[in-house]
N, CA, C and O atoms as a DFTB+ gen file, in Angstrom:
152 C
 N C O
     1  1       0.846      -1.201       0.000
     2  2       0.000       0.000       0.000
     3  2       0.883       1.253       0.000
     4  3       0.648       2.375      -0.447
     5  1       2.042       0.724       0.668
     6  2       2.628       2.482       1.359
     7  2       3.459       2.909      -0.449
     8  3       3.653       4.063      -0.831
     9  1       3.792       1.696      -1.230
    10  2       4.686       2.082      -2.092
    11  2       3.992       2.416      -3.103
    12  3       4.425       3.076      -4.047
    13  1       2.565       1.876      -2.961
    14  2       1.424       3.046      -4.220
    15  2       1.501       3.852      -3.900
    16  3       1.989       4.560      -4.781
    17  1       1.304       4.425      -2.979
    18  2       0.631       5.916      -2.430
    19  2       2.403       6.722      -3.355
    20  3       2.457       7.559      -4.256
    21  1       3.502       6.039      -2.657
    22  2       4.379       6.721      -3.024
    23  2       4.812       6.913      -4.410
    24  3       5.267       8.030      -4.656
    25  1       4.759       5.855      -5.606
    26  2       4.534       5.761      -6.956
    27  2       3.470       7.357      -6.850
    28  3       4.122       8.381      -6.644
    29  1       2.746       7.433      -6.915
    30  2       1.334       8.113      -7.092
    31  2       2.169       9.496      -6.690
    32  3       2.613      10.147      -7.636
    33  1       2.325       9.816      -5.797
    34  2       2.714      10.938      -5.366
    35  2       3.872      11.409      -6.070
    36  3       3.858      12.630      -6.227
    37  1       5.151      10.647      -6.675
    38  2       6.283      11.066      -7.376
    39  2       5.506      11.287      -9.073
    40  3       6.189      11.886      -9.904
    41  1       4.417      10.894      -9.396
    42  2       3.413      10.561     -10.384
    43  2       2.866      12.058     -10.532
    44  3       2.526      12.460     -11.645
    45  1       2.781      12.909      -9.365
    46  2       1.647      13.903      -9.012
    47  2       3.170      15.019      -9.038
    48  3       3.149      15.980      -9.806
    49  1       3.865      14.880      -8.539
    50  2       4.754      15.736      -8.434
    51  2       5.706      16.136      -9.790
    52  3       6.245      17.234      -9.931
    53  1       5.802      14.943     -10.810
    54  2       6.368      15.288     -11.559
    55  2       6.012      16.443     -12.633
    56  3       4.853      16.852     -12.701
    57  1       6.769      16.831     -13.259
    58  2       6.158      18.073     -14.117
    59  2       6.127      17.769     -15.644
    60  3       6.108      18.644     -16.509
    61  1       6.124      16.439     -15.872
    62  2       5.568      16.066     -16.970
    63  2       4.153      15.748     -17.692
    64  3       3.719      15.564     -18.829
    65  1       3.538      15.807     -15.899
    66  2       2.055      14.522     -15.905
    67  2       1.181      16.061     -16.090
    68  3       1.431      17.104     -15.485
    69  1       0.369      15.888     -16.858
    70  2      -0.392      17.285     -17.540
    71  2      -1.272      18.314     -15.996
    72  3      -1.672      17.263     -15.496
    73  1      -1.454      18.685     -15.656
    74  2      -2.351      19.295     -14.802
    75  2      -4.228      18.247     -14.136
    76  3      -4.663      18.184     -12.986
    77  1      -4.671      17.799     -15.089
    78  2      -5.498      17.177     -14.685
    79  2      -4.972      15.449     -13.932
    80  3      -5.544      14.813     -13.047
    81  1      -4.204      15.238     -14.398
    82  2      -3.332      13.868     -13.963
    83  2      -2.813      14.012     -12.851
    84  3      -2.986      13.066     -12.082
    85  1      -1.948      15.280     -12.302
    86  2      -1.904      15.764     -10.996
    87  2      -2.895      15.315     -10.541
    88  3      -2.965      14.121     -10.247
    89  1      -4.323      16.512     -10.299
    90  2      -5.042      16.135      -9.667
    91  2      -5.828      14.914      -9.299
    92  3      -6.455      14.652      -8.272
    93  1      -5.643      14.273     -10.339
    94  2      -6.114      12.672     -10.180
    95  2      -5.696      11.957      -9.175
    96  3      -6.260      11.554      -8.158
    97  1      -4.693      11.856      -9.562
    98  2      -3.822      11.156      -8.529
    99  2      -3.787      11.966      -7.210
   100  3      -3.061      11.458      -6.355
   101  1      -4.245      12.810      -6.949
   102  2      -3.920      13.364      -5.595
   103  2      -5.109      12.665      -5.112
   104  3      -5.008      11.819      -4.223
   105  1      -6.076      12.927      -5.573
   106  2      -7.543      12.421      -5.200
   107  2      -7.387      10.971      -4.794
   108  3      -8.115      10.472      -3.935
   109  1      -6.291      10.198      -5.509
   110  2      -6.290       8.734      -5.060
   111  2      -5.181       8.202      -3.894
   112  3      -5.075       7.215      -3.165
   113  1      -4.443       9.404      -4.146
   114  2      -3.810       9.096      -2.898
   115  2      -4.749       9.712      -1.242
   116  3      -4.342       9.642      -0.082
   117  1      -5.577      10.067      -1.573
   118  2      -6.380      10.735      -0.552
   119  2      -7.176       9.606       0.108
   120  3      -7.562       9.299       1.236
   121  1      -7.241       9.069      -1.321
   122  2      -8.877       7.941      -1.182
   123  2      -8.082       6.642      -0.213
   124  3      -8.677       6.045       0.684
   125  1      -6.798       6.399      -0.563
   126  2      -5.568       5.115      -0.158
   127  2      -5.646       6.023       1.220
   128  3      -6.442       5.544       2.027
   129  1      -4.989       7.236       1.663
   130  2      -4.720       7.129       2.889
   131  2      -5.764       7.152       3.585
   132  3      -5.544       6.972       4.783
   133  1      -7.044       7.337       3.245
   134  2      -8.415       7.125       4.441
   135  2      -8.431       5.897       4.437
   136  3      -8.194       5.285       5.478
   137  1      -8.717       5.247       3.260
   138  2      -8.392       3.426       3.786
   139  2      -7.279       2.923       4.604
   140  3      -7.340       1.881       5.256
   141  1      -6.235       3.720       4.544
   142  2      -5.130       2.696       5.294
   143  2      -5.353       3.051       6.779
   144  3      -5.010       2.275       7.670
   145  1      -6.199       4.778       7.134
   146  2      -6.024       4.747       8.539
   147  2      -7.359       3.903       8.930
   148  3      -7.262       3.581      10.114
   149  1      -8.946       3.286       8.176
   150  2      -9.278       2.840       8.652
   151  2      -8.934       1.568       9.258
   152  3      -9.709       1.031      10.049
């Protein structure tokens, strides 16, 4: 789990991934860390 979130986030950070792809992925890393603290 912990090494999606982190894929995802180097995914979100890079400045290749267009502006809407950012936000995608932020949204899913959001969605992963409410599941992992449940």
């Amino acid at each position: 789990m912990t090494l999606s979130v982190q894929k995802l986030a180097i995914n979100s950070v890079s400045p290749k991934k267009s502006g809407h792809r950012v936000k995608h992925n932020f949204i899913i890393i959001s969605i992963t860390d409410i599941s992992a603290e449940t």
